[in-house]
N, C-alpha and C positions, 0 to 999 in steps of 0.2 A: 433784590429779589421781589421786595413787594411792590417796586416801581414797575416793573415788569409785568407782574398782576394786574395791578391797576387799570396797565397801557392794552391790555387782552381784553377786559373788562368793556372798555370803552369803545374797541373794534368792534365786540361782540356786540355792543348796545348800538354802536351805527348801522351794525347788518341789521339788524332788527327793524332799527328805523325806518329803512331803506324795503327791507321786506314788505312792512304795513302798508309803505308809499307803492308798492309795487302791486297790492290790494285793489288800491286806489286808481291803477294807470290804466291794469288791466280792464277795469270797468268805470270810465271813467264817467260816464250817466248813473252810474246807483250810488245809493245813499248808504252808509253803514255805523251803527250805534255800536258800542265797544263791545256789547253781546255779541253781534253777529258779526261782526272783525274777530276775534276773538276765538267764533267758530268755523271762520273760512280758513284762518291759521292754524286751526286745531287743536286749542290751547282747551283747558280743561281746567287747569290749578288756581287758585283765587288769585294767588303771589302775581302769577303770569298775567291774569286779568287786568290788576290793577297796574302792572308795568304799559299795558295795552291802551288805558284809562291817559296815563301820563305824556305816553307819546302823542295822542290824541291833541292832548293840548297843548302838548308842545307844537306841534305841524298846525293847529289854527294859530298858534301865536306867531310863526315865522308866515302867515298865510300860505302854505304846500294847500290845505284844505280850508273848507268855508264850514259853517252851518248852515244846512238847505232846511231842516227847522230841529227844534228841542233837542238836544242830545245826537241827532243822528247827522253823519259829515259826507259830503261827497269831493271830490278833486277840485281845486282851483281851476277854470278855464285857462286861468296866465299859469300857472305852474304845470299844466301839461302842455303850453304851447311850448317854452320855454325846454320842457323834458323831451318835447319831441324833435327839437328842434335842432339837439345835441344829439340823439338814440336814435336817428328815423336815418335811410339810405333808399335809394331808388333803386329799382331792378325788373327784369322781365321773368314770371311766372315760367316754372316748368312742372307742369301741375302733372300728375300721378293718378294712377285709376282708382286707387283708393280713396284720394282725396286730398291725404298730402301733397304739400308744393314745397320745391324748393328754390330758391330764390338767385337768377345768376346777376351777378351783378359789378361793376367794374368797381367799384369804391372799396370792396373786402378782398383778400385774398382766397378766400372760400366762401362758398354756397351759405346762402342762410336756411336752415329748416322752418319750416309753418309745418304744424299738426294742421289735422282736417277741421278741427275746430276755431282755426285762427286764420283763415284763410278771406273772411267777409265772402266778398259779395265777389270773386275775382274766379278768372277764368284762364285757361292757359293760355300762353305768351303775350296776357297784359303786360304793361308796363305800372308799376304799382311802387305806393310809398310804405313802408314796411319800418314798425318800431321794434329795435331791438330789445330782447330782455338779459336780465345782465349774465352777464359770461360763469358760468360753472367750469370748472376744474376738470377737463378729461371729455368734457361733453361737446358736440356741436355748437354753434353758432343761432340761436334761434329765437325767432320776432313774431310778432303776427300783423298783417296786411291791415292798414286801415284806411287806405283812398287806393282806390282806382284812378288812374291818374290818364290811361287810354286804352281802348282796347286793343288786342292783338284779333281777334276776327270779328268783322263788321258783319258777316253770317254762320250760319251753323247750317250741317247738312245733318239730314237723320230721315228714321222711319218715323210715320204717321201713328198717332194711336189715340182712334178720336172715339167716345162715350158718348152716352145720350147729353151730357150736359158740360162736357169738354175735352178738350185734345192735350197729347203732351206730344214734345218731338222727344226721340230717345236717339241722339247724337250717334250716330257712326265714329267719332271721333273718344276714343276709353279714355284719352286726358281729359274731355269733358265730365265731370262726376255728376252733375245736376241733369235730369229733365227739364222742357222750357214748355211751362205752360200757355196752352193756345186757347184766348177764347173762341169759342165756334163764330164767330162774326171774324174772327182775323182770320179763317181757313181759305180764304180765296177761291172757292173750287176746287180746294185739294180733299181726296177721300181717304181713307183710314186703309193703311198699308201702302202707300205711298211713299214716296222716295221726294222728300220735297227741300227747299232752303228754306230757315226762318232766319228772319231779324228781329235781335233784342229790342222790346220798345222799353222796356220800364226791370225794375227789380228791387220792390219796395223794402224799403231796410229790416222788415220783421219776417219775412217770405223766403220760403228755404229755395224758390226754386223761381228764375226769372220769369217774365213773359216776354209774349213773340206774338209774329203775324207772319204768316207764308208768303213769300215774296215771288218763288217760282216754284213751279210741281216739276221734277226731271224725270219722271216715272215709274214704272216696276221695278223693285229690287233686283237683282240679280244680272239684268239686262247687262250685256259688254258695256253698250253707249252711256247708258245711265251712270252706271259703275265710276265710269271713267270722266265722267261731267262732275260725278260728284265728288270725288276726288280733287278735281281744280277747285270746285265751288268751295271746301271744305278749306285750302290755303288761300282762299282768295282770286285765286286769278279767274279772267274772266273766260267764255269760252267761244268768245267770236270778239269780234272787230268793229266799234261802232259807222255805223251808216259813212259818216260826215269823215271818219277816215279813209276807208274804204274809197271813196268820194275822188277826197282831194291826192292818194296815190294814184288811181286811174289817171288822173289829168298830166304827172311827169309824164312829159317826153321820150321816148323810143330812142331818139335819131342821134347820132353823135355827131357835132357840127365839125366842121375842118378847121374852124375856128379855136375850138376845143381843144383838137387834135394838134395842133400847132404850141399850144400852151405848155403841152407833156413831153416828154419823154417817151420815145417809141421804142417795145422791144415785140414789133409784131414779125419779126424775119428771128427771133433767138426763140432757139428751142424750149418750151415752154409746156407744163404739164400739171394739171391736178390728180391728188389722191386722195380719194375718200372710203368711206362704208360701202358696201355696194347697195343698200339703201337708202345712200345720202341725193336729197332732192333740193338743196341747195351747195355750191362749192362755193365760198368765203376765200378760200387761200391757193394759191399755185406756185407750182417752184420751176424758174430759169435755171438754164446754164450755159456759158458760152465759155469755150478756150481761148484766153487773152495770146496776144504775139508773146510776152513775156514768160508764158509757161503755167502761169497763175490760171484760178479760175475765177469767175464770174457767177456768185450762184443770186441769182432775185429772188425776194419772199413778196409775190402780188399780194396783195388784199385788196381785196374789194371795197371801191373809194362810195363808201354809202352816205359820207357826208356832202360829198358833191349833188348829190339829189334830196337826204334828206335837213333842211334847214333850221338850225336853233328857233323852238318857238312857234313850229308850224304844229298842224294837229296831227300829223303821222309821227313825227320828235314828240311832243309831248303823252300820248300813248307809248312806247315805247320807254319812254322813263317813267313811266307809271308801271308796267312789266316788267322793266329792269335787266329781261334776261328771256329768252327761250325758255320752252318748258318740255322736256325730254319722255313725255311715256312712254309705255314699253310698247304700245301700237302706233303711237300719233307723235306728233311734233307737232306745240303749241308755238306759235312763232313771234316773235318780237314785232316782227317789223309784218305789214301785208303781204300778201303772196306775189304781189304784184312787179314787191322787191327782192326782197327775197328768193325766190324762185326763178325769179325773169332779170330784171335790170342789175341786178347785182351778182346774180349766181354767174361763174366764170364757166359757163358751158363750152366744150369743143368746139373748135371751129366759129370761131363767134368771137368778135371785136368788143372789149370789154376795159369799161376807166378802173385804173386800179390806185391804191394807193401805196407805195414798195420801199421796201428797205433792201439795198445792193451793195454787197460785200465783195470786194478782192480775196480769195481765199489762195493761201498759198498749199502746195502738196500736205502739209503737214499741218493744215486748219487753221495757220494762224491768220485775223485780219488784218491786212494791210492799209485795205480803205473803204471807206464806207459813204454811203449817199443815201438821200429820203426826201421821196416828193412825188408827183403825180407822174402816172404812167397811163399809156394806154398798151395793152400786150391783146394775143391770139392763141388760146389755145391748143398746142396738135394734139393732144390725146388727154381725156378724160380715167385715168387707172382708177381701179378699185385695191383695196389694199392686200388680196388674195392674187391680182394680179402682179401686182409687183412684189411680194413675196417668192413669188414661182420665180420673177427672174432672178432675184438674189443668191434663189438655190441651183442656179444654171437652165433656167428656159430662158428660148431664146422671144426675141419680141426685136422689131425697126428700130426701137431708140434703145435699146438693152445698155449702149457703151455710155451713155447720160445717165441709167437707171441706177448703174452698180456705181459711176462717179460719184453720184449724190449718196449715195450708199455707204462709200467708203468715207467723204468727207463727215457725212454725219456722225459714223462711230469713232473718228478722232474726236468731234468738237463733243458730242458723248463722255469719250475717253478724260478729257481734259478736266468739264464739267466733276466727275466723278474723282478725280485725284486732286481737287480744290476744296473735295469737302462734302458733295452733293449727297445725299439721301437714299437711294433707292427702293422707293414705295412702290411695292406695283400693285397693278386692280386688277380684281377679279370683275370682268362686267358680265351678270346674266343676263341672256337670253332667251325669247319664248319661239318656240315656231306655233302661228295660231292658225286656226281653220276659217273658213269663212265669214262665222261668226264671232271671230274672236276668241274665241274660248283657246285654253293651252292646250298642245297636244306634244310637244315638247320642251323640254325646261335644258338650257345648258350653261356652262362657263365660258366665256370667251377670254382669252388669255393674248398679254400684247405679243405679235410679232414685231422681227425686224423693218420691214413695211412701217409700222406704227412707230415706229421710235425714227426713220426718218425722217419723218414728217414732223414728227415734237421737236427736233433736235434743233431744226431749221428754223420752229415757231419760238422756240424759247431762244435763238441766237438773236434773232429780230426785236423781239419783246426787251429782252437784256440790253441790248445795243441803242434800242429808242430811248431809253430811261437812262442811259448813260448820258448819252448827247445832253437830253433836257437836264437831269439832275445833276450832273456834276457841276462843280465849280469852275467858273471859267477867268482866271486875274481874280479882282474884287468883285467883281458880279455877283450878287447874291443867287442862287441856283432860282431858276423861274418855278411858280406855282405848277404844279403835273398831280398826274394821279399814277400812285405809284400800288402794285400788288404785294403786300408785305406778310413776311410770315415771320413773326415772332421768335426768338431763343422757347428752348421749354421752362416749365418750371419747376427748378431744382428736386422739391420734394418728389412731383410725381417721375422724373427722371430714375431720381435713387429707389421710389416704391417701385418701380416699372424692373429697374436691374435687378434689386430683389427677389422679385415674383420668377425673374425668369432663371433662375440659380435651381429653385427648385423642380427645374428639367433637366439642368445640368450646364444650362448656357452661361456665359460672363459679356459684360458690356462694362465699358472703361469708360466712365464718366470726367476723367479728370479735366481733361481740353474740348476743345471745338471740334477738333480734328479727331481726338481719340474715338467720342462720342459716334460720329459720322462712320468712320472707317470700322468699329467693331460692332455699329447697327447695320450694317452692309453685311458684313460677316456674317452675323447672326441670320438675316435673312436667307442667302446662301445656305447656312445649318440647316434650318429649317425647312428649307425646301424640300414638299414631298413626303414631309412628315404629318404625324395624326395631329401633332397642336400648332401648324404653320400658320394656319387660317386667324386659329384665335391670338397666336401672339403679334401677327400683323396688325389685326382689330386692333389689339389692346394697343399695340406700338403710335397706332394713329391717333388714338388718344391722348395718349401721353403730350406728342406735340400740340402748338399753337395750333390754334383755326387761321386760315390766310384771307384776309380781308384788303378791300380798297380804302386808300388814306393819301392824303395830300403829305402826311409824312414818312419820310425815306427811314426804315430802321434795316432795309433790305429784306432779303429771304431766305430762310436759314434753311428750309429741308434743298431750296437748289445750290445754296451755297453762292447766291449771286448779291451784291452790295448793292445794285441798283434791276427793280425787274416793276415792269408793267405790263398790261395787255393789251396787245395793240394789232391782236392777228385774227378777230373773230367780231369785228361791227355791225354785221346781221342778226348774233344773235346774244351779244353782249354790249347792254349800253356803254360802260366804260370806256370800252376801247372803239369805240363814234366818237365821245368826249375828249379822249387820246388823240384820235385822228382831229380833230377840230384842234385843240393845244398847240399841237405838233406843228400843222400848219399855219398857224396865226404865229409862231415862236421862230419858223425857218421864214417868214415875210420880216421878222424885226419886229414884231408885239410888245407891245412891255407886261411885267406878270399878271395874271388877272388874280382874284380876291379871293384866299385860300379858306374864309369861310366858307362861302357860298359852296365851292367846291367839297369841300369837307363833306357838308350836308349831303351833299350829290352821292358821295362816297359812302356814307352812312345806311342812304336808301338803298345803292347798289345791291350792298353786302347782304343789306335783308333780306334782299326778294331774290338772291342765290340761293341764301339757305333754305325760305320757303321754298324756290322750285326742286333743292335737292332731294328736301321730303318729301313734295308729292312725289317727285320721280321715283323713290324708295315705295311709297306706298303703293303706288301703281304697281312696282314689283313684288310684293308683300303679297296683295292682292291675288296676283295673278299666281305665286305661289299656290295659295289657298287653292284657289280655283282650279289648279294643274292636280290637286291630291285630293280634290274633291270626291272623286267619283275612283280614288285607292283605298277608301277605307275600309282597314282589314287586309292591308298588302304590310309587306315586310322591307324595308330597307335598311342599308348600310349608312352609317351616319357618325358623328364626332358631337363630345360634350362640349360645346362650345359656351357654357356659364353651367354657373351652380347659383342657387338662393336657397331661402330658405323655405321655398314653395315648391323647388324643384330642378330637372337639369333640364337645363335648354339645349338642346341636339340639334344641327346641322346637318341637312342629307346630304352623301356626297352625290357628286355630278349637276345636284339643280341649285346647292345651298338654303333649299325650303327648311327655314329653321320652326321648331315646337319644342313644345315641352314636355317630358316628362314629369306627374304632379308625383310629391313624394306620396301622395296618400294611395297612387297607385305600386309602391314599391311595396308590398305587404308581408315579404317576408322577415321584414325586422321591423325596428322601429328608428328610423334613420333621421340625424340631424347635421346641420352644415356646420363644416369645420372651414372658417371664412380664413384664418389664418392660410393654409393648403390649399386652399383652392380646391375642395372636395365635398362629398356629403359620405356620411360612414355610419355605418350600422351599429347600432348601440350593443347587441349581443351578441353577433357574429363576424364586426370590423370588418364588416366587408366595405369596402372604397370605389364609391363612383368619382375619378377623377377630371378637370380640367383637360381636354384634348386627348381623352382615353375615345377609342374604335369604340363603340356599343352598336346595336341592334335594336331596331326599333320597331312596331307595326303602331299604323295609322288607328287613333281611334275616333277622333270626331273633327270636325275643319265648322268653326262659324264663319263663314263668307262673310258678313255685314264686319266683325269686328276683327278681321283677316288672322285669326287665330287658328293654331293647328297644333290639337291636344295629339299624344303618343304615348304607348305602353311601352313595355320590353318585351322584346318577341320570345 
């Protein structure tokens, strides 16, 4: 028993030690005398003091600290290189309006917490080195940032607010928590109230707030144009085309030689057709069909052969992997590639002889592939459909090719069908829509929901895309599988699966977590349940969280929500660089190539992903925006709407029909005193339990809309 003591004794006196040293890390430029160690710890008692006293010179004798002079000690430089060298992890900021950040990062299996006061000198989606501190018992994960290691935006968009004797920008961006001060010599001609970009020049280690210089003015607030410039400028992206690109696309050639033509495969006599948006102003992809003698069909997936004009290494290829990706607003389309391409030489217009690059499949009555083939085509478009148009035939209008329209129709809901009893997912999107006025402004807001139309056309893209990444990534004899870029989406992970089934019990639903299969088929079901319901919306959200993000990777782990072992993109090169990189692979690999160099690639694959996810957010924010803007001028109207969050600040409400989400502030619920019950997914009134829940109908009327910070405050009507 007194061994036992002893061994407690001696824990207790390492935590301790460990504590002092943790004095020492957090501030590892000050000096501290055993008094003020003493009082940072909070000790008070003599006894305590002089245990303080001892450790002291215990950690100068192991050298942990130095004497910087008489009595008073600060950190060994080697013992905090050494401490940070073991505690410290890389990750990208997701900074908070408050100030807090949290930290995501692939080396932990959760987020790291920074308070606002541990955050230095960082900014949201730096990439940052971050020391941890040690692990409590029941508590988060949490470090504080001490190198910036790159930034995540090379400018900042905001309003002007310039004094007689200096400026600050006040960021449009609420994950920005700092103002960026501007000397009046870096205002360029920009004037106070202005809608401008700064760039960070400096941000001196004792200065709560960086500095900057204006690099472009975009103009008055408020403005459609500006709004929406500043929004790219905000993610980065650029919002024209430099000169010298512009340039050297004018100079491709128009003319298709016969020479050319001779090199391909012609399917300009087989019936042949694009579907798109009906304001789609470039067509990327078109689907064949022909009836073989054997009974079989014939369906071709064209794509547009962009790498035939555009060349590894030219300035229109290097631009475009610098973008990475198209950029979708809700008025505009930012474009990968010039108009030149895009639009003209590459868009598979009606009637118009056009190089493609195709994946053709033998399809039997019953979807299955027989054979398969990939290589250069040149086809002819007969008919350009919109996706309302070929929806009508589906439902029996009649239309010249109708017998080719419902064929394709019926082949894609087997290979549909197939997809889905293999395991596939079924996520669907809700995409809004604005209808605007001349000047942009919203005048209405709606959902646009997939037709059958739309899932033809996926069914085809995803059989091509699956089918290419077969060819390349499987195993062929001993051949090792050739370097490719493949589109991967993750298994979920476990806990947020089990917390996610959890959550949804307390609606009344069940999710069978035990297999692959189970998982897929009664997250299927569930959506089904839910359709149509007050909390559809928010368990779909939540459900898309729970799974992986899907990213570009040189390695094959497959794709779990389609249920496909091998899948890449290889149906969209206008306005996704991957799948130009794809078509370039694919071609060098069906010549006899040997692998190319799966770093390199990697890295490729790395950039991809990034400049997805940034263009998904400006795309979101553009909608956000325009939100705001659509309920601008309802304040003080009433709408129908869904609790679609709770905090501890308030319900977040969803309007039906446009999805304009706001919040309810609890400090506007007055007739109790209400606090969140985070376990239920609720907020509930302290003396009268009354229960705002998760996906409960309420009622709401508009009370205030800040356009600049796309916020949209709401009472209870």
């Amino acid at each position: 028993m007194a061994a036992k003591k002893r061994k407690n004794t001696r824990i207790t006196k390492n935590t301790f030690i460990e504590t002092v040293l943790n004095v020492f890390r957090n501030n590892p430029h000050r000096g501290y005398n055993f008094r003020q160690l003493s009082h940072a710890l909070g000790i008070e008692d003599k006894a305590s003091k002089q245990v303080v006293k001892d450790i002291l010179s215990k950690l100068e004798y192991n050298k942990e600290i130095v004497e910087a002079r008489r009595g008073k000690y600060k950190l060994n430089p080697e013992s905090l290189k050494k401490f940070l060298a073991k505690n410290t992890i890389t990750g990208i900021v997701d900074m908070k309006q408050t100030g807090k950040a949290y930290i995501l990062t692939k080396d932990l299996d959760e987020d790291i917490f920074i308070a606002a006061n541990n955050t230095y000198h960082a900014l949201n989606r730096d990439t940052v080195k971050v020391q941890l501190f040690p692990k409590r018992r029941g508590r988060k994960t949490e470090g504080r940032i001490v190198e910036v290691l790159k930034r995540g935006k090379k400018q900042i968009v905001g309003i002007l607010d310039v004094s007689a004797k200096y400026a600050f920008l006040i960021p449009d961006d609420v994950a920005v928590p700092v103002d960026i001060y501007i000397p009046l010599t870096s205002l360029n001609g920009a004037k106070n109230g202005q809608k401008v970009i700064v760039r960070i020049t400096d941000w001196p280690e004792h200065s709560k707030n960086p500095f900057g210089e204006v690099t472009d003015i975009l103009g008055n607030p408020g403005e459609h144009k500006v709004e929406m410039q500043s929004i790219l400028a905000d993610f980065g992206f650029p919002v024209s085309f430099p000169n010298s690109v512009l340039k050297e696309a004018e100079k491709i050639n128009n003319r298709i030689s016969k020479e050319e033509i001779n090199k391909r495969r012609d399917f300009r006599k087989t019936f042949t057709c694009t579907i798109d948006p009906k304001d789609a102003k470039d067509f990327d992809d078109a689907l064949s069909l022909l009836k073989l003698k054997n009974g079989n069909w014939e369906v071709g997936i064209h794509i547009a052969d962009v790498s035939h004009y555009v060349r590894p290494g030219n300035l229109v290829d290097s631009e475009a992997y610098e973008r990475g990706t198209s950029i979708y607003l809700v008025d505009r389309v930012i474009p990968m590639l010039p108009e030149k391409l895009s639009n003209e030489l590459c868009s598979l217009k009606p009637e118009e002889e056009k190089l493609c690059f195709s994946a053709v499949f033998e399809l039997t009555e019953k979807a299955d592939v027989v054979k398969e083939w990939y290589g250069k085509t040149i086809i002819y478009s007969d008919r350009r459909y919109n996706y309302e148009e070929v929806q009508k035939i589906i439902e029996g209008g009649n239309d010249n090719y109708r017998n080719q329209i419902l064929t394709l129709h019926e082949l894609s809901s087997k290979l549909r069908k197939k997809r889905f009893d293999n395991g596939a997912i079924a996520f669907s999107s809700h995409e809004v829509k604005f209808e605007l006025d001349e000047a942009g402004k919203p005048i209405g807001a709606y959902v646009k929901e997939q037709t059958d139309s739309n899932r033809l056309v996926e069914d085809f893209m995803l059989l091509a895309n699956r089918k290419v990444a077969e060819t390349i990534g499987r195993r062929h004899g001993r051949q090792e599988p050739r370097t490719f870029i493949y589109r991967v989406h993750d298994e979920p992970n476990p806990e947020k699966l089990q917390t996610f089934a959890e959550f949804i019990t307390k609606f009344g639903y069940k999710l069978n977590i035990g297999s692959r299969k189970s998982i897929s088929s009664s997250m299927n079901q569930l959506f089904k349940q839910i359709r149509g319901k007050g909390e559809e919306n928010m368990i779909e959200k939540i459900a898309v969280r729970t799974m992986s993000k899907a990213e570009y990777t040189v390695k094959n782990i497959g794709h779990y929500g389609l249920a496909f072992k091998y899948y890449t993109h290889f149906t969209s090169p206008i306005r996704r660089y991957p799948d130009l990189m794809v078509h370039r692979l694919l071609e060098m690999y069906l010549q006899g190539a040997k692998s190319v160099n799966p770093a390199e690639y990697e890295e490729k694959c790395v950039h991809s992903s990034e400049m997805e996810r940034k263009a998904l957010d400006a795309e979101r924010a553009s909608i956000k925006y325009k939100q705001a803007e659509y309920l601008l001028d309802k304040v003080g109207q009433e709408f129908n709407g869904l609790i679609s969050g709770v905090s501890k600040w308030g319900l977040f409400v969803e309007l039906d029909g446009n999805k304009c989400e706001g919040m309810v502030s609890l400090k506007y619920l007055d007739d109790d005193f209400y606090y969140l019950d985070e376990d239920n997914y609720m907020v509930v009134g302290h003396s009268h339990r009354k229960e705002y829940r998760l996906g409960d109908p309420i009622r709401i009327k508009v009370k205030r809309i800040d356009l600049g910070k796309k916020q949209m405050d709401f009472i209870l009507a």
